[in-house]
C-alpha positions in Angstrom: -110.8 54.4 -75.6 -114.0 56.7 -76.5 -116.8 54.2 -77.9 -117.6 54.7 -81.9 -121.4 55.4 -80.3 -120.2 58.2 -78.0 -118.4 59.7 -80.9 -121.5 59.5 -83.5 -123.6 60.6 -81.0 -122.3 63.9 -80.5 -119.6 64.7 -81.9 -119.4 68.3 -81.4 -119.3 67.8 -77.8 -116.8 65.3 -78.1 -114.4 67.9 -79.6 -115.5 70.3 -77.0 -114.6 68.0 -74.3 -111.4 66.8 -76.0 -110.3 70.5 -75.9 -111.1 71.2 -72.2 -107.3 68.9 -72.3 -105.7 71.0 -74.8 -106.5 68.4 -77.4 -107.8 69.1 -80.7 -109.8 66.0 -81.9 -111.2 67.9 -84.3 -109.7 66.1 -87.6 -109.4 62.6 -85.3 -113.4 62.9 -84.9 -114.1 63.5 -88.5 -112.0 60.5 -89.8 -113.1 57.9 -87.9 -116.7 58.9 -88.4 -115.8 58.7 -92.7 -114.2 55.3 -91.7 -116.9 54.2 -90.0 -119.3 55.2 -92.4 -117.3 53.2 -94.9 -116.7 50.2 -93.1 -120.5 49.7 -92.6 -120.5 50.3 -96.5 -118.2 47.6 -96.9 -119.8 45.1 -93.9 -123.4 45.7 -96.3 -121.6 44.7 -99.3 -119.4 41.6 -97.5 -123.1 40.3 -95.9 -124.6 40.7 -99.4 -121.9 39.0 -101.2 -121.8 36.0 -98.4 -125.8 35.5 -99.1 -124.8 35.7 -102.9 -122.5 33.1 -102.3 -124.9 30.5 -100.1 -127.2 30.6 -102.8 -125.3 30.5 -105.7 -123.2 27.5 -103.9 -126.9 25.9 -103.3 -128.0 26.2 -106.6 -125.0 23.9 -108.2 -126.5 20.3 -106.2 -129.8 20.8 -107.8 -128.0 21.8 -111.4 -125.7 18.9 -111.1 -128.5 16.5 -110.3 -131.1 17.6 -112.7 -127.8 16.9 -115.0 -127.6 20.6 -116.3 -123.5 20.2 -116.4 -123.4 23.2 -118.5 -125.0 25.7 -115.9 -123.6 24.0 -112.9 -120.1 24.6 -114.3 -121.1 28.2 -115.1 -122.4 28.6 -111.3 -119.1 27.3 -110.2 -117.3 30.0 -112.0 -119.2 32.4 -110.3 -118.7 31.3 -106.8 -115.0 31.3 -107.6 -115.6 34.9 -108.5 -117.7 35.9 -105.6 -115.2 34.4 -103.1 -112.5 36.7 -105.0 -114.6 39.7 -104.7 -115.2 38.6 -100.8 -111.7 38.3 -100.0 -111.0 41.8 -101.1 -114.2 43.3 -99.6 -113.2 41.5 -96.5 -109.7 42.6 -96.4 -110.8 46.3 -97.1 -113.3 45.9 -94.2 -110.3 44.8 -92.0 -108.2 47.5 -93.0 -111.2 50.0 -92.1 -111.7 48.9 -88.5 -108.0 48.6 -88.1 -107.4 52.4 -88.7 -110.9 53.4 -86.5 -109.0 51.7 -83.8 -105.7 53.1 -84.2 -107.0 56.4 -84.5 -109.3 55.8 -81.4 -106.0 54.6 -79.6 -104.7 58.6 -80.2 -107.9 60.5 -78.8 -107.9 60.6 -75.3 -110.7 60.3 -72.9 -113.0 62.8 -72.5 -112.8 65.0 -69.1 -116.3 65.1 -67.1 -118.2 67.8 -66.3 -116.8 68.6 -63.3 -113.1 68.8 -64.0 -112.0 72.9 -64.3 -110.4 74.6 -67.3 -106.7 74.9 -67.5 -103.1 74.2 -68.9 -101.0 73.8 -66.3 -100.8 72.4 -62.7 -101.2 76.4 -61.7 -104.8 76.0 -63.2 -105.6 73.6 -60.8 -108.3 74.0 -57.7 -107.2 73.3 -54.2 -110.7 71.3 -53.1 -109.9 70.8 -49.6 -107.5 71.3 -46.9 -106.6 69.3 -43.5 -104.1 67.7 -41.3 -101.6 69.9 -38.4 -99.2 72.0 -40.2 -95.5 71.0 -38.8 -93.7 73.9 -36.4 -90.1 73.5 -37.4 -86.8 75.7 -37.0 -85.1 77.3 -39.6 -82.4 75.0 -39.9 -85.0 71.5 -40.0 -83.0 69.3 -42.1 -84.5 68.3 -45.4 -85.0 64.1 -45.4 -82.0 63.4 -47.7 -79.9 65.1 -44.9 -82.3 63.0 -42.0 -81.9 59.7 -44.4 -77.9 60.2 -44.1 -78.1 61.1 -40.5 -79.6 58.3 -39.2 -78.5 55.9 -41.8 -82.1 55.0 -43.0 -81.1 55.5 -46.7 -78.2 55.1 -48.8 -78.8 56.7 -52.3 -74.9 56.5 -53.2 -75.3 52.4 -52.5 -78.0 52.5 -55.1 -76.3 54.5 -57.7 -73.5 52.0 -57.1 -75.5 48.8 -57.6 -77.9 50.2 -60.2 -78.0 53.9 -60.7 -79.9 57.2 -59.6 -83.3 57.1 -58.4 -83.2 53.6 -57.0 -82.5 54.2 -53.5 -81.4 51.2 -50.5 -83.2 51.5 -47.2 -81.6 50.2 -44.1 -82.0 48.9 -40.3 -85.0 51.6 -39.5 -85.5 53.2 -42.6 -86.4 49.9 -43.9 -88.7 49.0 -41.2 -90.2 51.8 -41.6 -90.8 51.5 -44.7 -92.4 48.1 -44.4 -94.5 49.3 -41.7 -96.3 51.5 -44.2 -96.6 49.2 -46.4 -98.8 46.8 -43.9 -100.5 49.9 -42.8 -101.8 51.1 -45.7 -102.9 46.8 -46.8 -104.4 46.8 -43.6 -106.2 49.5 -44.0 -107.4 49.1 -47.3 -108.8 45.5 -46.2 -110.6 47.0 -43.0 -112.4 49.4 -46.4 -113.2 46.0 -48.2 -110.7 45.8 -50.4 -109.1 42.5 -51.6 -105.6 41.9 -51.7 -103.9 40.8 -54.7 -100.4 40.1 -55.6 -99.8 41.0 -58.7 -96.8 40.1 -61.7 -94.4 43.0 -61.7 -94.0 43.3 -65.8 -96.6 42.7 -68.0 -97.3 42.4 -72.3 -98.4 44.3 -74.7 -102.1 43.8 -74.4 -101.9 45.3 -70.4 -100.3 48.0 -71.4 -103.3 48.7 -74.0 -105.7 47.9 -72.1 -104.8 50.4 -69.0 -103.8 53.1 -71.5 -100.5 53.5 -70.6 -99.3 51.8 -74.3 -99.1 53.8 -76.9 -99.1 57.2 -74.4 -96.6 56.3 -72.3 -94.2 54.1 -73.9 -91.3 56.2 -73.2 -91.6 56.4 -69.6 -91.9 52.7 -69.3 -88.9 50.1 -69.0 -89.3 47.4 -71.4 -88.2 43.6 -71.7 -86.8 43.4 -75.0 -86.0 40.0 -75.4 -89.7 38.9 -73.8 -91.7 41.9 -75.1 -92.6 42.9 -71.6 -93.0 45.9 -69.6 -92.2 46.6 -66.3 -95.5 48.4 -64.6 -95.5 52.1 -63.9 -98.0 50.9 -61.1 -100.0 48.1 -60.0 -103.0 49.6 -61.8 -102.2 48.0 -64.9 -101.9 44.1 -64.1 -105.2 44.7 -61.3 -107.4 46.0 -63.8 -106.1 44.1 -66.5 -107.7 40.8 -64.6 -110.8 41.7 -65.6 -109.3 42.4 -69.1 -112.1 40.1 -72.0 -114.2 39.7 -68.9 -118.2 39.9 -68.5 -118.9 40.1 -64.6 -122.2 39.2 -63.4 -123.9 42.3 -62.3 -124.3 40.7 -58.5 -120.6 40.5 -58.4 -120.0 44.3 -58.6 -118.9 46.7 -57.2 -115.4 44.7 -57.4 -112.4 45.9 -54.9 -109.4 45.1 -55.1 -106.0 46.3 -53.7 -102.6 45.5 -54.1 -98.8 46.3 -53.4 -96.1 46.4 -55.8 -93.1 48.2 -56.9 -93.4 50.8 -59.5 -90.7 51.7 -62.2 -90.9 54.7 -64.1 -88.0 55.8 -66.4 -89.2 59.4 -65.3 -87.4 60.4 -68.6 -86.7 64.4 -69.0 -87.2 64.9 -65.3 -83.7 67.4 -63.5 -83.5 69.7 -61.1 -84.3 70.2 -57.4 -87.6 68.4 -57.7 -85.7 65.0 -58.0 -83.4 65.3 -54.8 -83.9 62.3 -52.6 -87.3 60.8 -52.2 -89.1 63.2 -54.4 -88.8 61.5 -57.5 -87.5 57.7 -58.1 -87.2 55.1 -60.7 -88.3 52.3 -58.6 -90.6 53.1 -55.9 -93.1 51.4 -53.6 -96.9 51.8 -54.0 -100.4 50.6 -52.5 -102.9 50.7 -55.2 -106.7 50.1 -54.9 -108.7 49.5 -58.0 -112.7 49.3 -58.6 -115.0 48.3 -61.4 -118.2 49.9 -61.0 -121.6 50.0 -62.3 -121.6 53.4 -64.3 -124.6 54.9 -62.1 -122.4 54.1 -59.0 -118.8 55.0 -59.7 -118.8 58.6 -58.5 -119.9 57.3 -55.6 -117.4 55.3 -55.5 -114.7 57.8 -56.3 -115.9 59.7 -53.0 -115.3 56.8 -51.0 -111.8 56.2 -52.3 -110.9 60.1 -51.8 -112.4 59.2 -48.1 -110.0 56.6 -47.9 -107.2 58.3 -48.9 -107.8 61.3 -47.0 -108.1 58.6 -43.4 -104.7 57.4 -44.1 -102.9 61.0 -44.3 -105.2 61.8 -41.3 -104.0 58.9 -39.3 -100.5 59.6 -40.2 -100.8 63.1 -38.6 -99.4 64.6 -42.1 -100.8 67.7 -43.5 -102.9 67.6 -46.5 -104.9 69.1 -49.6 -106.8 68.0 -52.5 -106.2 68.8 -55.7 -109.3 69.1 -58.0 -107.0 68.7 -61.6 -107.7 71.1 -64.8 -108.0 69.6 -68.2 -104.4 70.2 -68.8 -103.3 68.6 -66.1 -105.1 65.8 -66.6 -103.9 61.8 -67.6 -104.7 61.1 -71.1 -106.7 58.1 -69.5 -109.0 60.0 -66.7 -112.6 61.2 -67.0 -111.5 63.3 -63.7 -108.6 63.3 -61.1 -107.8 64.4 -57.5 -104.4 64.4 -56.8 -103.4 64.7 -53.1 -100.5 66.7 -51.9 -98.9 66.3 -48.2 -96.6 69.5 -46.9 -92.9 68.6 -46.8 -91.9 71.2 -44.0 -88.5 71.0 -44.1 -88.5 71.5 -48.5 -91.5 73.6 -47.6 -93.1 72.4 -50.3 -96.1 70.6 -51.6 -95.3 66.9 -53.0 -98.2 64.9 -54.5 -98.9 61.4 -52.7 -101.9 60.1 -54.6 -103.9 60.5 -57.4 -107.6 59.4 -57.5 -109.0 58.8 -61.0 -112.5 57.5 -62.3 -111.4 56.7 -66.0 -115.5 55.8 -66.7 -115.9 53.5 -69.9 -112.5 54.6 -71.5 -110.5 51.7 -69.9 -113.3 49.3 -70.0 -114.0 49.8 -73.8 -110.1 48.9 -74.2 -110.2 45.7 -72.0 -113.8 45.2 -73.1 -114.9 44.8 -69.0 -118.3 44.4 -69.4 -120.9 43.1 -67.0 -124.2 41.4 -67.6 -127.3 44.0 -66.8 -130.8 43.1 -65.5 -131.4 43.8 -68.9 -129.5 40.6 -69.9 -127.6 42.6 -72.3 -123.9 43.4 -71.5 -122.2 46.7 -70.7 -118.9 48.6 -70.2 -118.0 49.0 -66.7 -116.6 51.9 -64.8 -112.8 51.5 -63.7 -111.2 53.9 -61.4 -108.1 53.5 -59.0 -105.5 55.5 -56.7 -102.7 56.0 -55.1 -103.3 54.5 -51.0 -100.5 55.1 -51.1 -97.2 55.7 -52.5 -94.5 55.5 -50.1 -91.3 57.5 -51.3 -93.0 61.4 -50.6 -95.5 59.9 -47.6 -91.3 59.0 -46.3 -90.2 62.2 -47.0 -92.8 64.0 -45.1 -92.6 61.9 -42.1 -88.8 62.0 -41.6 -88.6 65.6 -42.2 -92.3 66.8 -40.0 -91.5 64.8 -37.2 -87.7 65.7 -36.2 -87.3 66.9 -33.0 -84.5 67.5 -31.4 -83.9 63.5 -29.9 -85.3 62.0 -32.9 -87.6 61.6 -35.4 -91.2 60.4 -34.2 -92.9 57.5 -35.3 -96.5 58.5 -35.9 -98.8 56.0 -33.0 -100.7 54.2 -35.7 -96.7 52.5 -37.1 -95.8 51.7 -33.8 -96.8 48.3 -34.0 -95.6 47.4 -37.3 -92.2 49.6 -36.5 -91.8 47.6 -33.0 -90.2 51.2 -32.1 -91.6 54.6 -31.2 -88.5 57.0 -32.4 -85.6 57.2 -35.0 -82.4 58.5 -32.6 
C-alpha cells in the first residue's frame, strides 16, 4: 500500500497518478491525511498523559514516606484518573490508525511515469515485436480440435471429475506439458534464480501482503473451514517469505523462482475467449520473483522482460510486448508488460506473461525492508512475472507447429519430451 509519507508529501500528485488508473483518490487522500493529523493529535496527548502518569506514580513513595497519607491518597486518585483518560486516548488512537490502514488498503498503487494513458486493453502500446509468424492453411485446426486428435487432452474427463476449466492431460500431452515445466526451471536457474517450492494455499496475512486480499477476493477459492486461500499464483507465498523481514543490504538483489499450480475462479468470464486452453481454473505456472534495492529495480525489470522474451524465442513462438495503460493496469503494479504469443490457428493474440515492478507498494504491506549503509532500514522493491504460464504457451505450440504428419516439438523440449513429434 502507498506509504502515509508518499501521501503527505504530495498529495496532489498522488491523486494525479491514482487517476492515470481511472481511480479517483481524491476523497481517500483527504481522509487519511485528517486521520493522520488526528492520530498524531492523539499519540501527543497519549505521550503527555504517560509522562503525567510516571511522575504522578513517582511522587506517591516520597508522599507516603514523608507520611503525607492525605496527599498520597489524593495522588492515587489521580493516577486512577489518568490511566482512565489513557485508556480512552489510547483506544481512540487505535481506532485512528486502524481506519488510515483500511482506507490505505482501498487506494491502489500509483502507476510510474512511464506507464501510457488509457481505459481499456485497446489503449495499450505494442513495445516490441519478434519471433517467426506460423504459415498455416485455412483449415489449421484450433488446439482443442489438435488436443482431441491426438488424445493430449481430455476436457470432458475434467468436467466429469471436477468441472470446466480444469482440464486432464495425457500420454504426450502430459509430457509435454512437464517438459515445459523443466524448461522453463532450468532456465530460470541458468538466469540465477533460486528454486523454491512453495505451499499451494495460503492465510489471510499472504493474501494482504501481495495485494491480492481485499481486491481480489472474489476471484480466489477459499478454505472455509481453515481460513485459507488457494493462490492465484506462486507470487503470493514467494514474496510473502520475505513477509516482517529486514534483509541485509549485501543479501540483495534476492531471486527466486518457483512452480506451482494456479487456481483462479475466473468469475464473470463466457464466451469464445474461454474455449480450451485459453482460460482455466487450475493451470500451471513458473513464476520468478525479486526484491530489489529501489535504485536497481528497473533494472531489474529489464532483465526479467529479457528473460521472458529468451524463452518465447527459444520456443520459436511469435511474440509482442505489451507496454499496459493505466486502465489496464493491476491494482498492485507501479508498471506492467504483458506478453502476448500469436495463436495461428484462433489467429489471435493470447497473453503468456505479465512482468510487474510493484516498487514499495507490496513491501510497505509485508513491511520487506532491508538494512541500508545508512544503518537505517527501508522498503524494498518487489516485482515478479509470468516465465511462464503453460496453458496459452500449449495452445500456441500445438496449433503453430501442425504439419501435416504431426505436430513439431520445438528442439530445445526434445530432451525433456524424449520425442521429436506428436503423430
Amino acid at each position: 500500500m502507498l506509504t502515509l509519507q508518499q501521501i503527505k508529501e504530495n498529495p496532489k500528485y498522488i491523486v494525479e497518478r491514482l487517476a492515470v488508473k481511472g481511480f479517483d483518490g481524491a476523497e481517500a487522500i483527504d481522509t487519511v491525511i485528517a486521520l493522520d493529523d488526528n492520530r498524531k493529535s492523539l499519540q501527543y496527548k497519549n505521550d503527555n498523559l504517560a509522562a503525567d502518569l510516571k511522575k504522578k506514580a513517582d511522587s506517591i513513595g516520597a508522599l507516603m514516606k514523608a507520611g503525607q497519607r492525605d496527599e498520597a491518597e489524593a495522588a492515587k486518585k489521580e493516577v486512577a484518573e489518568i490511566k482512565a483518560e489513557q485508556k480512552e486516548v489510547a483506544a481512540s488512537l487505535d481506532e485512528a490508525e486502524q481506519k488510515i490502514r483500511e482506507i490505505l488498503l482501498t487506494i491502489p498503487n500509483i502507476p510510474c511515469e512511464a506507464v501510457p494513458e488509457g481505459k481499456t486493453a485497446e489503449d495499450n502500446v505494442v513495445e516490441k515485436t519478434g519471433g517467426p509468424m506460423p504459415d498455416l492453411p485455412e483449415d489449421a485446426l484450433p488446439h482443442w480440435e489438435l488436443a482431441k486428435k491426438y488424445d493430449l487432452i481430455n476436457f470432458d474427463l475434467g468436467v466429469k471429475i471436477t468441472g470446466p476449466g480444469f482440464p486432464v492431460y495425457i500420454g504426450k500431452g502430459a509430457k509435454l506439458q512437464r517438459a515445459l515445466i523443466q524448461f522453463f526451471l532450468d532456465s530460470a536457474s541458468e538466469a540465477g534464480y533460486l528454486e523454491i517450492q512453495p505451499p499451494y494455499v495460503v492465510n489471510e496475512a499472504s493474501g494482504y501482503g501481495t495485494g491480492q486480499l481485499p481486491d481480489k477476493e472474489g476471484q480466489m477459492y477459499f478454505i472455509n473451514e481453515d481460513k485459507l486461500y488457494l493462490i492465484p499464483t506462486a507470487e503470493v507465498p514467494v514474496t510473502n517469505l520475505y513477509r516482517d523481514v529486514i534483509i541485509p543490504a549485501d543479501k540483495l538483489p534476492i531471486k527466486n523462482c518457483a512452480y506451482s499450480a494456479c487456481f483462479r475462479r475466473e468469475a464473470g468470464s463466457y464466451g469464445k475467449d474461454v474455449r480450451g486452453l485459453n482460460r482455466l481454473h487450475q493451470f500451471d505456472k513458473v513464476e520468478i520473483v525479486r526484491i530489489e534495492k529501489p535504485e536497481d529495480s528497473y533494472a531489474a525489470l529489464e532483465e526479467m522482460k529479457d528473460h521472458v522474451q529468451s524463452l518465447l524465442d527459444r520456443l520459436g513462438l511469435p511474440w509482442h510486448i505489451l507496454r499496459l495503460c493505466g486502465g489496464d493496469m493491476s491494482f498492485t503494479s507501479a508498471i506492467t508488460f504483458d506478453f502476448e504469443v500469436w495463436s495461428g490457428a484462433q489467429r489471435r493474440w493470447l497473453e503468456v506473461s505479465s512482468v510487474s515492478n510493484f516498487e514499495t507498494y507490496q513491501a510497505n504491506r509485508l513491511k520487506c525492508r532491508y538494512r541500508g549503509e545508512d544503518k537505517k532500514t527501508h522498503l524494498a522493491h518487489t516485482l515478479n512475472g509470468s516465465a511462464l504460464a503453460l496453458p496459452r504457451i500449449m495452445a500456441a505450440l500445438l496449433e503453430n507447429n501442425q504439419t501435416p504428419e504431426g505436430i513439431v516439438v520445438p528442439e530445445v523440449l526434445r530432451k525433456y519430451t524424449g520425442f521429436d513429434i506428436i503423430n
